[in-house]
N, C-alpha and C positions, 0 to 999 in steps of 0.2 A: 347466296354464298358470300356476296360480297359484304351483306350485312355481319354474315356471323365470323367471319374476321375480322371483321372493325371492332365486334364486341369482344372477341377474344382478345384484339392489340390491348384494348382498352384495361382488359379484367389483368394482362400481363403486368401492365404500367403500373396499376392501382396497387397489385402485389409488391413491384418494386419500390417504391414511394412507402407503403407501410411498413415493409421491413428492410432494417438497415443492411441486415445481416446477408441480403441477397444480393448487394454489387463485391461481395468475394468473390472468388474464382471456383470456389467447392464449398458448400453447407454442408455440415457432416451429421449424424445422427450422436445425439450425447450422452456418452458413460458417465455412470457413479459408484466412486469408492470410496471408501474408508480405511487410515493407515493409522494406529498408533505405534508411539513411541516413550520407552522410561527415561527418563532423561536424571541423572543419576545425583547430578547438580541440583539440592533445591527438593527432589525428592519429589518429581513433577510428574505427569504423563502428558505429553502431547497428543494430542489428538486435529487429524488433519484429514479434511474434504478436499476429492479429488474429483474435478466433473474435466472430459476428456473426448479427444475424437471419435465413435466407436461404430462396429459394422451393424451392431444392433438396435432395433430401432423403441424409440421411449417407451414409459408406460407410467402412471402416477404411482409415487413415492410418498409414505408416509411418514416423517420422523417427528411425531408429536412435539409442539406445534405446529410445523413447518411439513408443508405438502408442496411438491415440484417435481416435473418429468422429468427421467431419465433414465438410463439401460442399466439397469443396479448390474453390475460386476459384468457389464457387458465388453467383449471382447474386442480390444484397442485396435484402429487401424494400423496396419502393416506401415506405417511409417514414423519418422521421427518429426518430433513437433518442436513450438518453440514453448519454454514452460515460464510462467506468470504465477508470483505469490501474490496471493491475496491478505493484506494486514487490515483486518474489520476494526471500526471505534470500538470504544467502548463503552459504550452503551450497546453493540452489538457482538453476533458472536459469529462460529464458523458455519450457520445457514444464512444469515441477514442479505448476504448480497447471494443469494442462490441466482436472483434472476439475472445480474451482472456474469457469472463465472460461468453460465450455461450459455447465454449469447457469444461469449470468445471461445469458447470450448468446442461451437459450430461452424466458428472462421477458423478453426483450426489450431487451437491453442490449450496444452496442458494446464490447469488454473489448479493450484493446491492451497485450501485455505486453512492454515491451521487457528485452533483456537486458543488465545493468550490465556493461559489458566488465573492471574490474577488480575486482569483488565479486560472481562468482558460484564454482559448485562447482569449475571449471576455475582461477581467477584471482585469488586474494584478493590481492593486492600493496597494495591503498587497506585493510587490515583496521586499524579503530582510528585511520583517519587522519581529516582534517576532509573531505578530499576526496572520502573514501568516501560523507558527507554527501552534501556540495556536486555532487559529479558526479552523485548518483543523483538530485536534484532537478532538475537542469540536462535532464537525460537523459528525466524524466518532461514538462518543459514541451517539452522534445521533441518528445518523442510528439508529445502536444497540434497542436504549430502543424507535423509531417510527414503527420498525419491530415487538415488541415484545408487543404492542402496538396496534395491526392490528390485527384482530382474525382469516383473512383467509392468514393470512402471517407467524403468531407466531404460527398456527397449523402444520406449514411447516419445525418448526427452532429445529434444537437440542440446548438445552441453555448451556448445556457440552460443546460445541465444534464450537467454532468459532477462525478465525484467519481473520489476515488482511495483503495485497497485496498492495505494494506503490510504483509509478514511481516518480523519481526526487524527490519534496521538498515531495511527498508522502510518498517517502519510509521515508524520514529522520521524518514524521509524524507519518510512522506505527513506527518505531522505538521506538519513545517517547510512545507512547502508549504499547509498549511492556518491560515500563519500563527505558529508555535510559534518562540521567539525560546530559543534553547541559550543557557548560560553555566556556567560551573565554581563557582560557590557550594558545591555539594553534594559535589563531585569530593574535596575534600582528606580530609572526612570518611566518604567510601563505603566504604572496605577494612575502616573499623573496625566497620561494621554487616555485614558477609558473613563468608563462611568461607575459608579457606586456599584452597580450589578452584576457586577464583572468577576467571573467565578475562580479569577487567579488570583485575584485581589481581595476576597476572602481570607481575613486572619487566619483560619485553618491552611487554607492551602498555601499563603504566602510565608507559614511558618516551614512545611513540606519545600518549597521550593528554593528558599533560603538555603537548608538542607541537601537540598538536588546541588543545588551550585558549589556546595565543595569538594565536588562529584570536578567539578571541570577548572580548567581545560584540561581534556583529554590527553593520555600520553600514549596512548595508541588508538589508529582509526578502526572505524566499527568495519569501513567500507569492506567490500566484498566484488573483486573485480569479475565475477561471472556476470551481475550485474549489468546489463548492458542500456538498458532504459528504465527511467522512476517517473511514474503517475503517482502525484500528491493529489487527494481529492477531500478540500477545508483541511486542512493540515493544523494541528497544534502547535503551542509552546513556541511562537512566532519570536516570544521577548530572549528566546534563549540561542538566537542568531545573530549576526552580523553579516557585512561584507566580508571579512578577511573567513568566515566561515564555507566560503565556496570555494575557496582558492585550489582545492583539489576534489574539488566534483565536477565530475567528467560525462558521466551518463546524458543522453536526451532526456529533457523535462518536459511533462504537461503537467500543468498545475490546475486545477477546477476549484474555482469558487462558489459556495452557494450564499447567497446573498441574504438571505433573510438566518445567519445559522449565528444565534445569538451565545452562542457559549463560544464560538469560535469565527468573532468578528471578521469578512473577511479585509477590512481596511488595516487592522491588527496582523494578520495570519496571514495568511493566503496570499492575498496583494503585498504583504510586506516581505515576502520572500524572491515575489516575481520582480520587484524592488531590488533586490538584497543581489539575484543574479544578472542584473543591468538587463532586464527584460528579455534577456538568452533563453526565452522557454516558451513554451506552445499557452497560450493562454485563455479559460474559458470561465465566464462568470452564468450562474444558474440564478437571474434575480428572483426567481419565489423559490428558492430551496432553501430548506434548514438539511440539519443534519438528518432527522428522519424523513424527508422527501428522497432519500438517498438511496434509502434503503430498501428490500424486496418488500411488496403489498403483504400486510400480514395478515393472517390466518386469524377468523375472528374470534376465536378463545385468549390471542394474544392481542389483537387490539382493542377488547373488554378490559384486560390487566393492564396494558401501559397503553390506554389513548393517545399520552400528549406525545409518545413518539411513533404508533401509528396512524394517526388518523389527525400527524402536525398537520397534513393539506390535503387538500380535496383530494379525488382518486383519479380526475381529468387531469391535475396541477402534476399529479407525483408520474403521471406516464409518460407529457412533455419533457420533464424534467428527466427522466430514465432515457427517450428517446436521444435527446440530446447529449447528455453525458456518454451512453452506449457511441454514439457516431464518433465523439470524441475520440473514447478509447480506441476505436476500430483503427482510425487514421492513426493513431499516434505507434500503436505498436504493430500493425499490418506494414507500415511504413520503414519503421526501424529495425524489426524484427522480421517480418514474414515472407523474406528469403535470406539465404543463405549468402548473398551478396551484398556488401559494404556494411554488414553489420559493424555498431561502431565499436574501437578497440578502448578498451579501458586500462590505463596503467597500476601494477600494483598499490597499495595505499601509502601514505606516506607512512615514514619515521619520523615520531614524534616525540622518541625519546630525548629527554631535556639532555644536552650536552654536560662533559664529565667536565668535573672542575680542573685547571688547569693544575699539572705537580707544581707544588712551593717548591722553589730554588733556594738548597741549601748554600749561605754564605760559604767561599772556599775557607779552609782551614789553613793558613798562613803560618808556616812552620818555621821558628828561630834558624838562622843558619850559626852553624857553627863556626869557633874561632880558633 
């Protein structure tokens, strides 16, 4: 008897240790939906994954390429959650991080990802433009008010408590939506701090970028005070920050570096922003992560097509690398988000309309007196 309690303590332990997701207070079983949206601007359709707390329990899902568990339209828990946008690189799209948005969807969290129509793997046409910004922020408050918008979705959402999660040009989207004000200060001097290789520094794109920057400074903030915490994970477009860029960002920060992510150095990027906010953020470096160690294990018809960003690292490298980021995340938004108390308060965004020029003072008109 006493043996086979010792082996059960043991098999408990062994379970908690391999999954992160079991020192929550509730593992839920994981819905899946799909919402689209016309979006009238642009002439666009949003389309947006929704993985979710639900009473029903998984089964494999097939959305060619991409296969992952979960309760297709299964019926949401009876409670309100806290809701978390997901903003995928561009090099991916709205399944890429399936396996991320399923792990917090089990700690109890609403995850809506939509997909950027012209900055994903299929579409890059916005690459390096200001739009590719602007759209993808536009796109995320989207989300936001097509969730809230939905009756059997917005009985699902706590309106207290959301936050938003960005890989690549996403993070540098959640960013701006967390308040984060871009400008070109940095821009003229960036090529002279990187190497020949360096894919902002490319004629093409430094011609794009040039272009971006008459895009700023901004005269009105992107920010979005629902917003209450931003996960930057390798975040872009680092040269198009500053100090005085933070000065009305208010959200909790966790910023993830991955250290081997050669399109988005993170001594340039990532570190230069953790930098940028005098180290005021939750800080985690992945040293063998690229940008595709980031992303969900792909389905092998897809990693036959793009090897170099499935199968950038071994399959032992990309699960440590998943393990760690996933605990990351767990802490940062279980933490800020996952009650209903001290969540933190975010103020409107600033006004950033350029002041009106002062009225010219008419000389008085000095009238002859009479004699």
């Amino acid at each position: 008897m006493r043996q086979y309690l010792a082996i059960s303590a043991i098999s408990v332990l062994l379970i908690l240790l391999a999954c992160p997701s079991a020192y929550a207070d509730t593992v839920y079983h994981v819905g899946f939906r799909t919402l689209g949206q016309w979006l009238p601007e642009g002439s666009l359709r949003l389309d947006v994954n929704i993985w979710y707390p639900s009473i029903r329990p998984p089964r494999d899902l097939n959305y060619s390429p991409w296969k992952f568990a979960a309760a297709l339209g299964g019926k949401p828990v009876e409670e309100r959650f806290p809701l978390l946008l997901l903003s995928h690189d561009t090099a991916g799209n709205r399944f890429t991080y399936h396996d991320t948005a399923t792990m917090l969807a089990s700690l109890g969290f609403v995850v809506a990802v939509p997909n950027h129509p012209r900055d994903n793997m299929d579409n890059m046409d916005d690459l390096f433009t200001w739009r590719q910004l602007d759209s993808r922020v536009r796109e995320l408050v989207g989300t936001i008010d097509l969730l809230l918008a939905t009756p059997d979705m917005e009985s699902c959402i706590d309106r207290t408590r959301m936050g938003v999660i960005g890989f690549g040009a996403g993070g540098t989207a959640a960013l701006l939506l967390g308040g984060a004000l871009p400008n070109c200060d940095y821009w003229p001097a960036y090529c002279d701090n990187t190497n020949a290789f360096d894919m902002y520094c490319h004629i093409w794109a430094r011609n794009r970028i040039n272009l971006l920057c008459k895009h700023l400074p901004l005269t009105k903030s992107l920010a979005d005070s629902r917003v209450k915490a931003v996960a930057a994970i390798s975040p872009a477009f680092g040269m198009l920050f500053s100090h005085s860029s933070f000065r009305w960002f208010y959200p909790p920060l966790l910023l993830i570096a991955a250290g081997n992510d050669s399109m988005n150095p993170p001594s340039l990027h990532a570190r230069r922003f953790f930098e940028l906010v005098n180290k005021k953020a939750r800080w985690l470096l992945l040293p063998q992560a690229d940008a595709g160690a980031l992303m969900a294990p792909c389905p092998a018809s897809l990693a036959d097509e793009l090897p170099e960003m499935c199968r950038s690292v071994p399959p032992e490298i990309k699960a440590d690398v998943h393990k760690s980021m996933h605990k990351a995340l767990q802490d940062f938004f279980l933490h800020y988000l996952g009650s209903n108390t001290d969540v933190p308060s975010i103020p409107p965004p600033p006004d950033l309309s350029p002041p009106l020029p002062a009225p010219v003072q008419q000389p008085a008109v000095r009238q002859k007196k009479r004699r």
